[in-house]
N, C-alpha and C positions, 0 to 999 in steps of 0.2 A: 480632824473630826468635823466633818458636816451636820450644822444642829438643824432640827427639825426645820424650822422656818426656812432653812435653806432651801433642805429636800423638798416643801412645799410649794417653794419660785421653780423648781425643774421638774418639768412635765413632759411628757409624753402625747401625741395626741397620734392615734393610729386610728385612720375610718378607712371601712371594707364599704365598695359598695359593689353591689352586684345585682347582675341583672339578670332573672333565674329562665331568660329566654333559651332554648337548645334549637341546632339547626333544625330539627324535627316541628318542630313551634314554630319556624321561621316567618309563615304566613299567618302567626296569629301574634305574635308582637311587632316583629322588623324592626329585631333593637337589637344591635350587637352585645353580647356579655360587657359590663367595663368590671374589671380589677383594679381598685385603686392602692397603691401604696401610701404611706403618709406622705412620700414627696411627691405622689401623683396629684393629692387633695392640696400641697401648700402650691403645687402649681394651679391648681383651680382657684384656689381663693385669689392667686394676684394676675389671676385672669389670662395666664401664659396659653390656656388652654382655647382662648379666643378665636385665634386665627380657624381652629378647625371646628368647634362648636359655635361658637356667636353666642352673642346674648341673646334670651328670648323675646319675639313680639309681644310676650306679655312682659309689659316693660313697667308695673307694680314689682316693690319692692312686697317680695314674698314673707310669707311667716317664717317658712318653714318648714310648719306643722304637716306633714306628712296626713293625705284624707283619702279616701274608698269613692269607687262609684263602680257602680254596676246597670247593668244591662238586661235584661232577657235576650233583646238584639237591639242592636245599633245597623242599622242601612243609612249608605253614606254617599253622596255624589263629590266626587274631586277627593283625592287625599294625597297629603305628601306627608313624608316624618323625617327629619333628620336629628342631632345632636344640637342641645343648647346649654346655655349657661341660668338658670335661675339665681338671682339676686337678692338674697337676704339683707337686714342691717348688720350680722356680723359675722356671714360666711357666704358660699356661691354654691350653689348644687346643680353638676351635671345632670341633664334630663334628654330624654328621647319625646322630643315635638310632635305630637301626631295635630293636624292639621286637615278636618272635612270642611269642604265648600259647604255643605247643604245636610244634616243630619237629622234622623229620626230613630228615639230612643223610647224603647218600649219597655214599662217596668222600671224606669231609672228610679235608683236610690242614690244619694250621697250624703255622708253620713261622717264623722270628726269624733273623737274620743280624749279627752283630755280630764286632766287632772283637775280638781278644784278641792282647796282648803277647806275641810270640815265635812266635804259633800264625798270626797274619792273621786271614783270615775264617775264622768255626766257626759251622754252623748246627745249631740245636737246631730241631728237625722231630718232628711227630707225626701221626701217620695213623691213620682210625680207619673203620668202617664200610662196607668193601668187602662185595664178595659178595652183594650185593642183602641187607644186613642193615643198617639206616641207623641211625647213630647219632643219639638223640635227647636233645630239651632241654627243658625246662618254664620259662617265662618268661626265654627267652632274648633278652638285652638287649645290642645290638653299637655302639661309636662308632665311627664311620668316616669317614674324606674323601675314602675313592675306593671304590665297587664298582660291579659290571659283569655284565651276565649278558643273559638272554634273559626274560623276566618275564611272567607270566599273575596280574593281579588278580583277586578281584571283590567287586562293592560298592563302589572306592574313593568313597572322599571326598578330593579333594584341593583343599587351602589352608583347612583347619578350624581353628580357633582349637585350638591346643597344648595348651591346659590342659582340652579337653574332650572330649579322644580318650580310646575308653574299651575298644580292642581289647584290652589287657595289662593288668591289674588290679595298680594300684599305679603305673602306668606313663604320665606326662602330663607335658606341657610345662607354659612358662607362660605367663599369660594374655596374649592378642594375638599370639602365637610363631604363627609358619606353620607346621602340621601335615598329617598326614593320616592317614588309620586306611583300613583294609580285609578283609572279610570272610576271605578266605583269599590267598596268595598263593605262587606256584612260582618259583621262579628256577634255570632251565640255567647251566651256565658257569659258575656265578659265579664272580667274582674279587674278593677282597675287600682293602681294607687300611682297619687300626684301628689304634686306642690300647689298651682295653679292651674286655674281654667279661664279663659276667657272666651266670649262671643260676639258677633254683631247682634244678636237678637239670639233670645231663648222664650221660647212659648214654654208654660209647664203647666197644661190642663190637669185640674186634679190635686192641685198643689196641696201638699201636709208636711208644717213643719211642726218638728216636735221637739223638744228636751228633755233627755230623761235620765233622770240618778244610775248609775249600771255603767256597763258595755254593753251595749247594744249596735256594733254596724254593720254595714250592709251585708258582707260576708266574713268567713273565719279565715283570716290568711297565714292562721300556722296552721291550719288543716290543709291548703292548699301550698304548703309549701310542705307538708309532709310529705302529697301527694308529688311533690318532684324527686325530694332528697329521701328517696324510700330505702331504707337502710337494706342490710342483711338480712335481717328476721325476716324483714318483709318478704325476701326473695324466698327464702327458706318455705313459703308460706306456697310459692309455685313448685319450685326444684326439694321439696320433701325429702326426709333419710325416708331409708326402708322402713320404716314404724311409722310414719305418715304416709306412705303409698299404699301401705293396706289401706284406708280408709278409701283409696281409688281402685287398687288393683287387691283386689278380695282374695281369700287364701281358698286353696283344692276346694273345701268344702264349701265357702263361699261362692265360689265359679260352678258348684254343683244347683245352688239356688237360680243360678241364671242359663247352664249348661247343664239339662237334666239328661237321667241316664238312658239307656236307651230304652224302657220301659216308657220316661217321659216323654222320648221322642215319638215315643210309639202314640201319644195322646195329639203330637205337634205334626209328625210328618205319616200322615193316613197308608195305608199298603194297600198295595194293586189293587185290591179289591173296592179300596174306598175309592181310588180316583176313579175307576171304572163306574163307581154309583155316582160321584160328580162328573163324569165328562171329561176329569182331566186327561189331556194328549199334549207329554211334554217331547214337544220337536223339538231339535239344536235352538231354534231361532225362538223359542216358544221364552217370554221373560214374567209369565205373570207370578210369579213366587218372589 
């Protein structure tokens, strides 16, 4: 018989990570799905997974904490992204590196949600760049495992060896890593969530930081994960039974409101007599009806 205390030495740790990117999105994330199994995660922590992700250039020992940022747009000169390792003090989290030389973000929020004793949720939120005046970054380096948006490349190269992208100066995976680099790149919408950010320089015209009791961040990202993992119902909601197609395709008498009799048509399609007081002359080639 195993006594409690035992049972509570023998654990289990099983982390899902996923990346809710689809081929279809390709050019708005450029992050392959990861599935991790719990021995895919205890190979991340002792670092097995180095050789093909690397550790990140943001080389801060991270929180963590999982945070949002968004966009209205982001224009970008120089990008590369490949696979990294972020560094906690007592785990590692794979990330997709996105990497602009030169960035301009309009509308930027970022925004962190965390717990506090006595208070609940209190979000610390910052806004910067409204007013068509975009906040800018100079090798701006982001790890992330979910962003979203609407995306215009050009140039990409996608699936270049990591260690020989050369958009970001300073800025490369490692050797045999799946990368990609691209000449300039725009993202609408974006939605973002990271670990880390880092830059050479960040201008933030406009600057508001706030703290406030709540949740309060920058977007809802179980709405926007609703909008991937759309169930059944949902579909139900296009591909209708026949009791939801009437409200599209109308019964006899319904189609008589839209398709009247021939009395009606008589009120719609005029007799000889009336085109003759209009002038109508319908030739083969005649299309004015």
């Amino acid at each position: 018989m195993t006594s409690n205390a035992d049972s509570a030495t023998q654990t289990t740790v099983s982390t899902r990570l996923t990346g809710h990117t689809r081929w279809r999105r390709l050019a708005v994330a450029m992050v392959p799905t990861l599935l991790a199994s719990a021995g895919l995660c205890t190979a991340v922590a002792r670092g097995a997974l180095a050789a093909s992700f690397g550790v990140s250039p943001n080389s801060f020992t991270v929180s963590g904490e999982s945070f949002q940022i968004s966009a209205s747009t982001l224009d970008g000169q120089g990008f590369v992204q490949f696979g990294v390792l972020d560094r906690g003090a007592h785990a590692s989290y794979p990330e997709a590196l996105s990497g602009i030389r030169s960035a301009d973000l309009y509308d930027l929020c970022q925004s962190v949600v965390q717990d506090v004793p006595l208070f609940g949720p209190v979000t610390l939120r910052l806004t910067s760049g409204s007013g068509g005046n975009p906040a800018h970054a100079d090798r701006l380096v982001a790890d992330s495992h979910d962003l979203k948006g609407d995306a215009l490349f050009h140039n990409i190269n996608i699936g270049q060896d990591a260690a020989t992208v050369q958009g970001v100066p300073g800025v490369h995976g490692a050797p045999g890593g799946f990368g990609e680099q691209a000449d300039t790149v725009r993202i609408d919408n974006l939605r973002q969530q990271t670990r880390s950010v880092s830059a050479a320089t960040f201008r933030l015209p406009g600057l508001h930081l706030s703290v406030q009791v709540g949740s309060n961040p920058c977007f809802d990202a179980d709405a926007d994960q609703g909008d991937d993992d759309s169930s059944g119902a949902e579909h139900d909601g296009h591909g209708s039974s026949g009791a939801g197609h009437g409200g599209h395709h109308s019964s006899d008498e319904d189609h008589a409101g839209h398709h009247s009799s021939d009395g009606d048509d008589a009120g719609h399609h005029s007799s000889d007599e009336d085109d003759a007081d209009h002038g109508h002359h319908h030739t083969p080639g005649d299309r004015s009806e």
